[in-house]
N, C-alpha and C positions, 0 to 999 in steps of 0.2 A: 544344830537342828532347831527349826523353829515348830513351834507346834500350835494352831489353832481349833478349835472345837465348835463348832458352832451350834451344835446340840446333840442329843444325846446317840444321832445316827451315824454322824461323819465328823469324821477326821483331818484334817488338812494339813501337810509338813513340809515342811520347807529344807531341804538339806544344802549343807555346803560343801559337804565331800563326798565320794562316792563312797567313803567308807564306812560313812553313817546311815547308808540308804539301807541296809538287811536288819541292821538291828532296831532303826528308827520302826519299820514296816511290821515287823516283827512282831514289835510294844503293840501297834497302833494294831494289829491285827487279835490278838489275844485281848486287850481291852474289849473291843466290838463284839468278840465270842462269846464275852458273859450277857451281851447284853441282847445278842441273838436269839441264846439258851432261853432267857427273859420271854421274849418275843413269840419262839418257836413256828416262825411260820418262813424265815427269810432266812439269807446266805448274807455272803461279804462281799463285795468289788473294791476292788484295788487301782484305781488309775492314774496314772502317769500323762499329767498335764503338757508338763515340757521336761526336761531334764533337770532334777533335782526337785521337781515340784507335785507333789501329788496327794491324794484323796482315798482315804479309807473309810469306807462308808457298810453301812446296811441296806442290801437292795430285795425288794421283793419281787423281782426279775430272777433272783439268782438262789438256786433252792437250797431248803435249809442243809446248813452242815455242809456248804462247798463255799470255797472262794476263787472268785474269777477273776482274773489280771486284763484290764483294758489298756492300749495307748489311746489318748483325745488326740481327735486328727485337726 
């Protein structure tokens, strides 16, 4: 799993197996929750770039205390 950050909202990972994708999501998800908590106005999105490539981010689209699962079309 690769793992990039590019601030303190989102997440970007990179997997090579499918078997690292729940627990990679998992980390990347619980990370963002503190910083939600932090925040208190926003949710989490979870997007699925292409296969094995995806973004865990803080959306202020997505209300506090839920996280939403996108595919990028």
């Amino acid at each position: 799993m690769e793992t990039q950050t590019t601030d303190a909202r989102s997440i970007h990972l990179t997997f090579s197996t499918a078997e690292e994708i729940h627990t990679g999501l998992e980390s990347a998800v619980n990370e963002l929750i503190e910083a939600a908590v932090e925040e208190g106005n926003c949710g989490i999105r979870v997007t699925r770039h292409e296969p094995g490539a995806y973004t865990v981010a803080l959306d202020d689209s997505v209300p506090f205390g839920e996280t939403y699962e996108d595919i990028a079309a």
